[in-house]
C-alpha positions as CSV (number, residue, x, y, z in Angstrom):
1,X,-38.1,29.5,31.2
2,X,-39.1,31.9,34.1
3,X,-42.9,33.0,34.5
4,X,-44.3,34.7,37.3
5,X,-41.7,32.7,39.7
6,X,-42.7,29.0,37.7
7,X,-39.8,26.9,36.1
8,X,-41.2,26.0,32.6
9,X,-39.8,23.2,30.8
10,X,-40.5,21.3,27.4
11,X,-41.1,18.0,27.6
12,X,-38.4,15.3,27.6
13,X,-38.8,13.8,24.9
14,X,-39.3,16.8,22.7
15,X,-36.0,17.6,23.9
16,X,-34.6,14.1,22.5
17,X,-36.0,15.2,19.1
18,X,-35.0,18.9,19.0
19,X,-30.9,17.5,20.2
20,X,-31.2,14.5,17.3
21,X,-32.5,17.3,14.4
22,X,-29.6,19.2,15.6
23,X,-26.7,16.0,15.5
24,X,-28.2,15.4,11.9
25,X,-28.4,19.0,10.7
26,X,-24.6,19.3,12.0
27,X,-24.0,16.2,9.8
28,X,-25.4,17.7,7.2
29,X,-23.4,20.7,7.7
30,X,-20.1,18.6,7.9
31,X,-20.7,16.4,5.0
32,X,-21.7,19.4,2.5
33,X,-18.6,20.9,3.9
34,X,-16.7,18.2,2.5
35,X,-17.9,17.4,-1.2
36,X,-17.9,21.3,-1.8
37,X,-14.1,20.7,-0.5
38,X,-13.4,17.4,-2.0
39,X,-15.3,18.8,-5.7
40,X,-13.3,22.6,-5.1
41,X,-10.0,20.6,-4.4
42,X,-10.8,18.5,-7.6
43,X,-11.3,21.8,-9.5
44,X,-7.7,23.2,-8.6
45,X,-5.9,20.3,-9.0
46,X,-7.4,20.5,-12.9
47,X,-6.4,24.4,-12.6
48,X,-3.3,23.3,-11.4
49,X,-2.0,20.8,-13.8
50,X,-3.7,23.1,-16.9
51,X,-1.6,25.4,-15.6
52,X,1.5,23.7,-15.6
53,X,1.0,22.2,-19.1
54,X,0.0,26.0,-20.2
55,X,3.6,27.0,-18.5
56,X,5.6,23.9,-20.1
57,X,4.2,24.7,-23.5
58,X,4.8,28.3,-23.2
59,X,7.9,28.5,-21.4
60,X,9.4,25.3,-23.5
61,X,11.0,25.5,-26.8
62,X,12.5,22.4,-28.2
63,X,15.2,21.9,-30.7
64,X,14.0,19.8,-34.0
65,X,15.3,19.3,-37.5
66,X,12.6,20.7,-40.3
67,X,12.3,20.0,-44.0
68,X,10.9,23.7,-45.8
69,X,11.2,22.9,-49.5
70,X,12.5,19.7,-51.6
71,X,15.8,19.0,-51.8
72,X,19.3,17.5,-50.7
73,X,20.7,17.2,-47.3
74,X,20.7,20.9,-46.8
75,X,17.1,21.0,-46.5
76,X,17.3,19.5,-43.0
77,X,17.1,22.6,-40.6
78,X,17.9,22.7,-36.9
79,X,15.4,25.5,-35.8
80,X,13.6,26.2,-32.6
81,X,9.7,25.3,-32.0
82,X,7.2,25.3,-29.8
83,X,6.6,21.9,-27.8
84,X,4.1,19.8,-29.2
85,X,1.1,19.1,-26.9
86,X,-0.7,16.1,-26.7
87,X,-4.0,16.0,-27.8
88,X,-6.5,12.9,-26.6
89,X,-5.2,9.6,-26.7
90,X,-1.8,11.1,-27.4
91,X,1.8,10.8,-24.9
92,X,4.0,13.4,-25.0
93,X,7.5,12.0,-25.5
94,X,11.1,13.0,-24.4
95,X,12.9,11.6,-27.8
96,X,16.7,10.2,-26.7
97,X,17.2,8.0,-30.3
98,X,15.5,8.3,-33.6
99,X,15.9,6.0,-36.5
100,X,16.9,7.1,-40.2
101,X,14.8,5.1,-42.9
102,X,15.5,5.2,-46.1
103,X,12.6,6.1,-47.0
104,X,13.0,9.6,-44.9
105,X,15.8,10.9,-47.5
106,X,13.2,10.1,-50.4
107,X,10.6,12.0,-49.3
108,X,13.1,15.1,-48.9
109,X,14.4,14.4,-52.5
110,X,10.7,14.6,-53.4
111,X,10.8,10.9,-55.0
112,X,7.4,10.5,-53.6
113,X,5.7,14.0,-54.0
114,X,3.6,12.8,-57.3
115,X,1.5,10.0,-55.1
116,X,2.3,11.5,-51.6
117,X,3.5,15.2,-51.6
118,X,5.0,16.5,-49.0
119,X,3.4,19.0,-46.5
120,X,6.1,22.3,-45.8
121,X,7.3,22.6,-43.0
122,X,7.7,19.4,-42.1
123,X,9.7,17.1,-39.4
124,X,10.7,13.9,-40.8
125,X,11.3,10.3,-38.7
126,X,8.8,8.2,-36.9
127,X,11.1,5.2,-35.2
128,X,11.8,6.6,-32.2
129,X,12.4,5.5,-28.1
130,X,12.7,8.1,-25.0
131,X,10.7,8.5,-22.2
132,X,7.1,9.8,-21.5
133,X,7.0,13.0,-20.4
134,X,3.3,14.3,-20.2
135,X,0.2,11.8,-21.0
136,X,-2.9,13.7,-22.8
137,X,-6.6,13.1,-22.4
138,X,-7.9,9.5,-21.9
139,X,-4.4,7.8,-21.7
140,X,-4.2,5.1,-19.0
141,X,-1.7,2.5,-20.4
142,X,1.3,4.9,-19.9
143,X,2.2,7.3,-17.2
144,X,4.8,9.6,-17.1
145,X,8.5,9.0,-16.6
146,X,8.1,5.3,-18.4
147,X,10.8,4.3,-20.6
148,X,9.2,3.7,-24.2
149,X,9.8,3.1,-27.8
150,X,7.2,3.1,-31.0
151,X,6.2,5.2,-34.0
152,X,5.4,8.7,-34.2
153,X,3.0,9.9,-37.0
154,X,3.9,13.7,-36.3
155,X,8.0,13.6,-36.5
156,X,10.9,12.0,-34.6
157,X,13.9,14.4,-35.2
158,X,13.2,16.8,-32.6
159,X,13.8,16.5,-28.8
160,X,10.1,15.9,-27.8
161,X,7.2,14.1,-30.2
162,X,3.6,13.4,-29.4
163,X,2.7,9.8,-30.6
164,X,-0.8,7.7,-30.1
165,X,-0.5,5.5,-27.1
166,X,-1.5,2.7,-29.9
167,X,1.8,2.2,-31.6
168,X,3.8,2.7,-28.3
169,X,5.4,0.3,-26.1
170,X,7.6,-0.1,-23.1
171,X,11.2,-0.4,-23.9
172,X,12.9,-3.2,-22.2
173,X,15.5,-2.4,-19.6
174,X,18.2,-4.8,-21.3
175,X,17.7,-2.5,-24.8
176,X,19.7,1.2,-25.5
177,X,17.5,3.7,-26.7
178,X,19.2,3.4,-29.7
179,X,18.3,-0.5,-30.5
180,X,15.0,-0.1,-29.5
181,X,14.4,3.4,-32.2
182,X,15.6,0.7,-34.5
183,X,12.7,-1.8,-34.0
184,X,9.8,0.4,-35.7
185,X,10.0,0.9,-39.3
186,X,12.6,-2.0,-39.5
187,X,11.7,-4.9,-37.8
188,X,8.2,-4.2,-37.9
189,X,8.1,-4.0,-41.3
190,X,10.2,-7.2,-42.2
191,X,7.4,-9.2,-39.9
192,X,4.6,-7.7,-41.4
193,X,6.1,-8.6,-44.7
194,X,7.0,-12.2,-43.9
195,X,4.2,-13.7,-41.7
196,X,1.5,-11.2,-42.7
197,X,1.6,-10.5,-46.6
198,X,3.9,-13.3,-47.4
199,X,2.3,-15.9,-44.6
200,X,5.6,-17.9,-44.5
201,X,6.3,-21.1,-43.2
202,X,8.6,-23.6,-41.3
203,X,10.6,-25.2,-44.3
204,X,9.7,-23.0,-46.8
205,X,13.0,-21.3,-49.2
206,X,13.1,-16.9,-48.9
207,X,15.2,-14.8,-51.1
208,X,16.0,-11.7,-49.3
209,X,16.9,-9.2,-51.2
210,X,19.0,-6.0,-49.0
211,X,20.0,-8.6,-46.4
212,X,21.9,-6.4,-44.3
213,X,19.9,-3.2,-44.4
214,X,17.6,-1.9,-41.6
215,X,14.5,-4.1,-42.4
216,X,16.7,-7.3,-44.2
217,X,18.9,-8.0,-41.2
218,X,15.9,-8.2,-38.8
219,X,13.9,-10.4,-41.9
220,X,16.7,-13.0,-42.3
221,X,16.5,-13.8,-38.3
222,X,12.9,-13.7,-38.2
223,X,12.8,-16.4,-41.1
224,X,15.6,-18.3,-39.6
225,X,13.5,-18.0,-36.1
226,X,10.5,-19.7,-38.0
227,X,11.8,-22.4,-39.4
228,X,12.6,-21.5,-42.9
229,X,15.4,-21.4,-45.5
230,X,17.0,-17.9,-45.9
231,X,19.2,-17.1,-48.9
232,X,19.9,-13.2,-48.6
233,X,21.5,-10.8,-51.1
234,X,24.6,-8.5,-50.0
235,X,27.6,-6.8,-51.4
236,X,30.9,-8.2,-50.8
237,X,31.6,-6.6,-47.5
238,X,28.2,-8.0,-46.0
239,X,28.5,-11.4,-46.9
240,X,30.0,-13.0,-44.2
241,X,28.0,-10.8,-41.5
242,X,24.5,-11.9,-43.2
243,X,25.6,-15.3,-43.1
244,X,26.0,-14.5,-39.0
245,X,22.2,-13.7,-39.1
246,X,21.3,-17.1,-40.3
247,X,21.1,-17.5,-43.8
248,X,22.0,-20.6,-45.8
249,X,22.9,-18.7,-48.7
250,X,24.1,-15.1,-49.5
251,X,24.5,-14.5,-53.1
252,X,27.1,-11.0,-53.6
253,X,25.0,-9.3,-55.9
254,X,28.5,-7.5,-57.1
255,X,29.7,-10.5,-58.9
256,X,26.3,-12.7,-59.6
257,X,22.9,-11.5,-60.6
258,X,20.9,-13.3,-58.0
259,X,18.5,-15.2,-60.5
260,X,21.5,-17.2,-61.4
261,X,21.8,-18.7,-58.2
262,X,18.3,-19.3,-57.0
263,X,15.4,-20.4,-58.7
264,X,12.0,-21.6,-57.5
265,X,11.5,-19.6,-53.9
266,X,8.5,-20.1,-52.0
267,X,8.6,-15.9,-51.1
268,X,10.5,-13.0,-52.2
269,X,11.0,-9.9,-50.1
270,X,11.9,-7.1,-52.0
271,X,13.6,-4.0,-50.6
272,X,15.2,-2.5,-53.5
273,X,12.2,-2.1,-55.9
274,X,12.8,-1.2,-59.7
275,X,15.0,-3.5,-62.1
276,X,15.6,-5.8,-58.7
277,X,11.8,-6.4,-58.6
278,X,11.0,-7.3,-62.4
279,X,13.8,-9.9,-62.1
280,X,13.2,-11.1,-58.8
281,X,9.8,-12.0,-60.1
282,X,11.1,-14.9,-62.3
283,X,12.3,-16.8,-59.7
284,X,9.2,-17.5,-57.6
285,X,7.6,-20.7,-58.3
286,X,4.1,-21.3,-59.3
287,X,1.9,-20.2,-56.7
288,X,4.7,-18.3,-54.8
289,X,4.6,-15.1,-53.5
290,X,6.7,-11.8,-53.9
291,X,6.1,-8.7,-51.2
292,X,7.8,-5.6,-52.4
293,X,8.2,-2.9,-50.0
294,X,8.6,-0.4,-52.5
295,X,6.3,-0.2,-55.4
296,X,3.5,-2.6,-56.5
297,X,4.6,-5.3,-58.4
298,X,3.0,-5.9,-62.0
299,X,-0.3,-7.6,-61.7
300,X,-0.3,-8.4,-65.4
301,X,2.9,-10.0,-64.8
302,X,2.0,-11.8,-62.0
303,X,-0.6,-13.6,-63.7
304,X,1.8,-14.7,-66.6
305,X,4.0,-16.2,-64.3
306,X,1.3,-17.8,-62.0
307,X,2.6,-16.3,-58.6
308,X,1.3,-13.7,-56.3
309,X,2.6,-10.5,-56.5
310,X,1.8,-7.4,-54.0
311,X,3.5,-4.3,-52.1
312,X,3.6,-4.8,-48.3
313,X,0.7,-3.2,-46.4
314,X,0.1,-3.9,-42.5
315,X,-3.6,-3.4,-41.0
316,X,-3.4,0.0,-38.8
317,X,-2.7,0.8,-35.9
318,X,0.6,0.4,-37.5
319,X,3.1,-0.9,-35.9
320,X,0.3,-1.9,-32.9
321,X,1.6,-2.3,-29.4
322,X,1.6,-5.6,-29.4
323,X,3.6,-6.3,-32.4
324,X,6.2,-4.3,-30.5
325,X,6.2,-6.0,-27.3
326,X,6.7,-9.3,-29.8
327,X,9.7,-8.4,-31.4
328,X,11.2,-6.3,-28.7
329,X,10.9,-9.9,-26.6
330,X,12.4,-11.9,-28.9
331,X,15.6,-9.3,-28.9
332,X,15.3,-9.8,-24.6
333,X,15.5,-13.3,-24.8
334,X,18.6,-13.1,-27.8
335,X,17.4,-14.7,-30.7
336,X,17.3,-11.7,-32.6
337,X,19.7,-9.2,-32.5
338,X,20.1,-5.2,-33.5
339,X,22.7,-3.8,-35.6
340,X,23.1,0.1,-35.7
341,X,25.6,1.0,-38.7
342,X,26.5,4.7,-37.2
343,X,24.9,7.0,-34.9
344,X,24.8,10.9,-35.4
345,X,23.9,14.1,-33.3
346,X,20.1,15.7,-34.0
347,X,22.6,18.4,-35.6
348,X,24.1,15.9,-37.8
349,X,20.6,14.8,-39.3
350,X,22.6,15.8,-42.9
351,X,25.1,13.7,-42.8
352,X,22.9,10.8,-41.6
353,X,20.9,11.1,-44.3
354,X,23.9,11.0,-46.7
355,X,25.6,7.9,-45.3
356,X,21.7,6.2,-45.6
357,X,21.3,7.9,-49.4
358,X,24.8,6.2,-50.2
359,X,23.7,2.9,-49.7
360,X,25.0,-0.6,-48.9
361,X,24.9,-0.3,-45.7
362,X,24.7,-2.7,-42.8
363,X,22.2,-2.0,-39.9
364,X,20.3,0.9,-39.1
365,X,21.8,4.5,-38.6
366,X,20.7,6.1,-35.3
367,X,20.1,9.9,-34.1
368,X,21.2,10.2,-30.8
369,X,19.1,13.2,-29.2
370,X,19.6,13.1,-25.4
C-alpha cells in the first residue's frame, strides 16, 4: 500500500502463509462441496427409487386367483389386486409357472380348517419360478431381473409374489419355468422325507406308496440315486412309467393290496394317509421306519409293532436355498427328471384343481402365468 509517497509491503513470508491458508481454505471449500453433493445425490437417488416403487405399487394392479369362503372349484376367483410389496428380506417376484399340490384343493374344501383354518381372502400356491422383479430391504443374494424358482409363504397364483430370499434359488438355464415350479413342494418334500425323517440308506428296501404323483415320482429317483431298493405303488396306467423312474417293483394297487406283495421294508413313505397308512404300517420290519406326509401315524401302534412311526417335518427355512440348488443340480446333470401331467392358464386355476382332486395322476400339474 501507498503512504505519503512510500511503497508498503508485508513481509514475504507472511505472504507464503496468508496464500497457503487460502489454498487450504479453498480445499476446504471444494471438499465440503462434494460430500454435501455426494450425501444430497445419495438422498435423491433414495427419493428416486421410493418414488418409483410408490408409482409401481400404485400404478400396478396384478391379476391373482383368490379363495373368499370354503368350497369347490368355484371358489377360485380371478380378481384384480394391488401388487404386493416387499418388505425386508423379501424379493418381489414376476410369477411365469406355479405348481398345484394337492394339498391346495384341501385347504379350499376346508379338510384342514379344524387344525389349520383358513384365513379369507386368501391366495393359494407356494411352488413357484419367474423372475425377480424388485428386491426389498437388506437383500443382497438376488438382484433384479435373475431368473429364480422357490416357495412363497404369501401365494403363488397371481402374476407377482413376494417370497423371503431364504427359500429362493436361481433357476437353471437348462430348466422351463414350469419344471423348476415343480421342484418345491414336490421334490423337496420327497428328500426331506427320505434322507431327513426316514435317514435312508444305500441297500436298504422303500415302499413308495403314490409313485407317480408330484412328490413319489421325484422319491422313487432319489432312492434309486442313493443306492437303495424302490418298490413303488401305482394304478395300472402308471406301472410301466414308475418302473422308468427306477423302481424294482411296482405293485398296481387296482388288482393287489400292496401288503401282499411286500413285507419287511426298511422305510415307508406314505402319501395317501388314512386306510393306506394303518396297513402300510404292518409291513415295516422291526426297527423300521414309516414317514407319512399326511397325518401322524399312531404312536400306540408303533410301539406294538416295534417300528418308528412319524409325519414328515423339515427344519425351517423350508425348503432352504440350498436344498434347492441340490435337487435342481441333480435335474441339470439328468439323473432325475420332471414330469408335469397338464399345464393350465392362471384363469383355468378350476379346472386344475379338479384334474389334481380326481386323482391318479402322473406328475405334477402346472399353472402357466406369463
Amino acid at each position: 500500500m501507498r503512504q505519503r509517497g512510500i511503497l508498503f509491503s508485508y513481509p514475504k513470508h507472511g505472504a507464503n502463509v496468508f496464500e497457503q491458508m487460502k489454498k487450504k481454505l479453498n480445499v476446504f471449500i471444494q471438499t465440503e462441496k462434494r460430500l454435501v453433493f455426494q450425501t444430497e445425490k445419495k438422498k435423491l437417488n433414495v427419493c428416486i427409487q421410493a418414488e418409483k416403487r410408490s408409482v409401481f405399487m400404485v400404478r400396478r394392479s396384478i391379476q391373482a386367483i383368490r379363495v373368499h369362503q370354503y368350497g369347490g372349484p368355484e371358489q377360485l376367483k380371478l380378481e384384480q389386486i394391488p401388487c404386493p410389496e416387499p418388505q425386508v428380506d423379501e424379493v418381489l417376484v414376476r410369477v411365469h409357472a406355479t405348481g398345484v399340490l394337492p394339498a391346495e384343493w384341501k385347504v379350499r374344501q376346508g379338510l384342514f380348517q379344524r387344525f389349520r383354518p383358513a384365513s379369507f381372502p386368501y391366495i393359494p400356491g407356494s411352488a413357484f419360478a419367474g423372475i425377480v422383479e424388485e428386491v426389498g430391504p437388506g437383500v443382497t443374494t438376488f438382484q433384479k431381473g435373475q431368473e429364480v424358482f422357490g416357495r412363497s409363504n404369501n401365494g403363488a397364483y397371481a402374476e407377482y409374489t413376494t417370497v423371503s430370499e431364504e427359500t429362493l434359488a436361481l433357476k437353471p438355464a437348462s430348466l422351463s419355468y414350469a419344471e423348476a415350479a415343480t421342484i418345491s413342494g414336490g421334490a423337496t418334500v420327497a428328500w426331506t422325507a427320505l434322507f431327513e425323517d426316514g435317514a435312508l440308506q444305500a441297500g436298504q428296501r422303500v415302499l413308495i406308496h403314490g409313485a407317480a404323483g408330484g412328490v413319489g415320482l421325484f422319491a422313487v429317483q432319489f432312492a434309486r440315486w442313493k443306492g437303495a431298493r424302490v418298490i413303488g405303488t401305482a394304478s395300472t396306467a402308471n406301472v410301466e412309467f414308475v418302473r422308468s423312474l427306477g423302481a424294482e417293483t411296482v405293485i398296481d394297487y387296482t388288482s393287489t393290496p400292496f401288503e401282499q406283495a411286500v413285507q419287511d421294508v426298511d422305510l415307508v413313505l406314505d402319501t395317501i394317509g388314512g386306510e393306506t397308512l394303518q396297513r402300510s404300517m404292518q409291513v415295516v420290519k422291526r426297527g423300521g421306519m414309516l414317514v407319512s406326509l399326511l397325518e401322524q401315524p399312531s404312536q400306540e401302534k408303533a410301539r406294538e409293532l416295534d417300528i418308528r412311526a412319524m409325519k414328515n417335518t423339515a427344519a425351517l427355512p423350508f425348503p432352504s436355498t440350498t436344498l434347492l440348488q441340490t435337487i435342481a443340480q441333480l435335474i441339470e446333470k439328468g439323473l432325475v427328471k420332471v414330469t408335469i401331467a397338464q399345464t393350465f392358464a392362471l384363469h383355468e386355476a378350476n379346472l386344475a384343481h379338479e384334474l389334481s382332486q380326481s386323482g391318479h395322476g402322473r406328475g405334477r400339474i402346472v399353472l402357466l402365468i406369463s
